[in-house]
N, C-alpha and C positions, 0 to 999 in steps of 0.2 A: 754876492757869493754865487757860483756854478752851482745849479743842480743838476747832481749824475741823475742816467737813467741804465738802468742795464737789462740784458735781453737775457733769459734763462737757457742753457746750453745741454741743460742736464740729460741725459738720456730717456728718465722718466717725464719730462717736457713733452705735452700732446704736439707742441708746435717742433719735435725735436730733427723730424724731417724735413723743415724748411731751410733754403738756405740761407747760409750765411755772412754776411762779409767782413772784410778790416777795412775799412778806409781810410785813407791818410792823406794833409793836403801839404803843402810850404816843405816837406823835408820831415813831415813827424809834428809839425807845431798844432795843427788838429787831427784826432784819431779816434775816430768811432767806430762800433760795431752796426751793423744793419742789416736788413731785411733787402728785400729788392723794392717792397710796399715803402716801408720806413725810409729809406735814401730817396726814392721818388716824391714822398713826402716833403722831407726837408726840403729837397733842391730844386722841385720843380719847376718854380720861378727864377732859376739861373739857367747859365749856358752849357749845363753839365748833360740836359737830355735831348738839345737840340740837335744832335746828329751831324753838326761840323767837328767836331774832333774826334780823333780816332785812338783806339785806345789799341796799346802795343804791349806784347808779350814780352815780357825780359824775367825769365826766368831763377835771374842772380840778381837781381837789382838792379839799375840802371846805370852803372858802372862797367855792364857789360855788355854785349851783343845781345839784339834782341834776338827771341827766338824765329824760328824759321817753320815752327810748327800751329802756327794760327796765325790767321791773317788779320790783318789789323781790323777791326770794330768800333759800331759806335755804341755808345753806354746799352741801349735797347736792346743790342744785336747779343752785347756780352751779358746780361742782366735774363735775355730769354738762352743763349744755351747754358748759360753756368748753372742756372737753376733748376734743368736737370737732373734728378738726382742718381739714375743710371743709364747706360747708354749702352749699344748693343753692339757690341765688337765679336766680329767671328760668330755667328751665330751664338752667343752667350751676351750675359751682363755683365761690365766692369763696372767700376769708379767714376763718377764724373772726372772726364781727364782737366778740369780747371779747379779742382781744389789744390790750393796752395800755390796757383800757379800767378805771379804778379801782373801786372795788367797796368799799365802808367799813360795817362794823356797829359800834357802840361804839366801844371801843378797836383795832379792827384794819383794816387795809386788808388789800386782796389783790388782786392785776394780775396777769393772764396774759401773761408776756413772749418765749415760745418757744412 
């Protein structure tokens, strides 16, 4: 039997400013939530943080045109700006412009959703 494990999102959560992610591999057949520590964890013994694949912006899914608004990255590259948590546009702060925003190399996706 699987054991779940799940990451606390709640607002009252000390950790609730760290980011967040979805990970998905195969199409949806693994989908986890992570940390940028937590994903490093798991995978670091794979080829997911060796910096040959590059990870692309498709912001409908991959059914459509990648975006033309981030250049493509490698796990590290996206894993340190996405986990910015504001960013300084026009002399003010917005949003991290990468929540929600899809991110696909090969078999994986990865969205910043917290």
């Amino acid at each position: 039997m699987t054991k779940f494990k799940s990451i606390n999102i709640a607002p009252n959560d000390p950790d609730f400013d760290v980011a967040k992610y979805y990970c998905s591999w195969n199409g949806g057949e693994i989908i986890q939530i992570h940390t940028k520590e937590t994903l490093y964890e798991e995978y670091k013994d794979t080829n997911l943080f060796d910096g040959n694949g590059k990870l692309v912006s498709y912001p409908f899914g991959n059914s459509h045109a990648p975006s033309k608004h981030f250049k493509p990255l490698t796990m590290n590259e996206y894993l340190y700006n996405s986990s910015i948590n504001e960013i300084k546009i026009g002399g003010g702060f917005d949003v991290n412009e990468y929540l929600n925003e899809n991110f696909i190399c090969d078999n994986m996706e990865i969205k910043r959703i917290v």
